[in-house]
BAZA-529963 format. One record per residue (C-alpha): residue number from 1; residue in one letter; chain; z negated, x negated, y. Coordinates in steps of 0.2 Angstrom, whole numbers, always signed. Layout:
N
num:residu:chaine:z:x:y
NUM:A:A:Z:X:Y
...
This chain:
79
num:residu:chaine:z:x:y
1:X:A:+0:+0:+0
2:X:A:-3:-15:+13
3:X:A:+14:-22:+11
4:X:A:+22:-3:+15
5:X:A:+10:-3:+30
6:X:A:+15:-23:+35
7:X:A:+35:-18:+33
8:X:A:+32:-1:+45
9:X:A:+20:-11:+58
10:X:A:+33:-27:+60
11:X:A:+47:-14:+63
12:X:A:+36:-7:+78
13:X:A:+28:-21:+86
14:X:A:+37:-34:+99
15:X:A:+26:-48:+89
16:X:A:+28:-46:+72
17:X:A:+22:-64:+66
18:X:A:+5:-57:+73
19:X:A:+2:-42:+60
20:X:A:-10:-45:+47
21:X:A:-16:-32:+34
22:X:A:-29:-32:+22
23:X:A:-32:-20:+9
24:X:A:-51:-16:+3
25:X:A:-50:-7:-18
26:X:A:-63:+4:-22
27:X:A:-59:+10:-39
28:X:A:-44:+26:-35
29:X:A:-50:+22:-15
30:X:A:-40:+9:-6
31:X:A:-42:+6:+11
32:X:A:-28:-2:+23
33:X:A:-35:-10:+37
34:X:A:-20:-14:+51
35:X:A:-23:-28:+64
36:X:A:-8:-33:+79
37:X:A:-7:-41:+94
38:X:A:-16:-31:+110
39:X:A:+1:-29:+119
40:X:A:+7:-17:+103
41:X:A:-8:-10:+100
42:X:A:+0:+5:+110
43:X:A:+16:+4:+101
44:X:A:+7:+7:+84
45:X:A:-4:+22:+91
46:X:A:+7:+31:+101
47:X:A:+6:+44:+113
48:X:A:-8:+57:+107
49:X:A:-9:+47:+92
50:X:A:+8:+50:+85
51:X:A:+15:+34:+77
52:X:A:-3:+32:+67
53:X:A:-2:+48:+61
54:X:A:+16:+48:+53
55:X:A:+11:+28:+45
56:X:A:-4:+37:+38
57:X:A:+6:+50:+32
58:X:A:+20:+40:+25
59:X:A:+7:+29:+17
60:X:A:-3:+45:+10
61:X:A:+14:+52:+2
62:X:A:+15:+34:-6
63:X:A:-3:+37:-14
64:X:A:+1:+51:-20
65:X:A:+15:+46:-34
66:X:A:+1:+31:-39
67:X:A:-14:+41:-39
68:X:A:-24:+32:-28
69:X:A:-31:+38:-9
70:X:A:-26:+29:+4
71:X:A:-34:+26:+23
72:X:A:-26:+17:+36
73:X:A:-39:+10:+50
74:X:A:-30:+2:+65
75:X:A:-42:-13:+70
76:X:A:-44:-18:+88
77:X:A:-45:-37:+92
78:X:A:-63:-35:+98
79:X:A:-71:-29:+83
């Protein structure tokens, strides 16, 4: 599931090379942490929350055909 979120997060962001993913498995529960530059931190949000809703969405319909639940968490640089 982190490589699907990697590919659709480089395609977004004006500095790809700075993207970096990490996936934490919990038995059926995997979560997709998300981490990009501050200037694209906008591009992967969107207005009213847009873009991250359709990744997680893509992502979720991906979990579905593997059985597995899948959360995406964008990460801010200060945290």
């Amino acid at each position: 599931m982190g490589s699907l979120v990697e590919v659709i997060a480089k395609a977004l962001v004006t500095r790809p090379d700075e993207v970096q993913v990490s996936e934490e498995v919990d038995g059926k529960n995997i979560v997709v942490r998300l981490k990009v530059a501050d200037e694209d931190i906008g591009k992967i949000i969107g207005k009213s929350g847009r873009i991250a809703k359709a990744i997680r969405t893509v992502v979720k319909a991906a979990a579905i055909k593997q059985n597995v639940r899948v959360s995406v968490e964008i990460v801010e640089e200060d945290e």
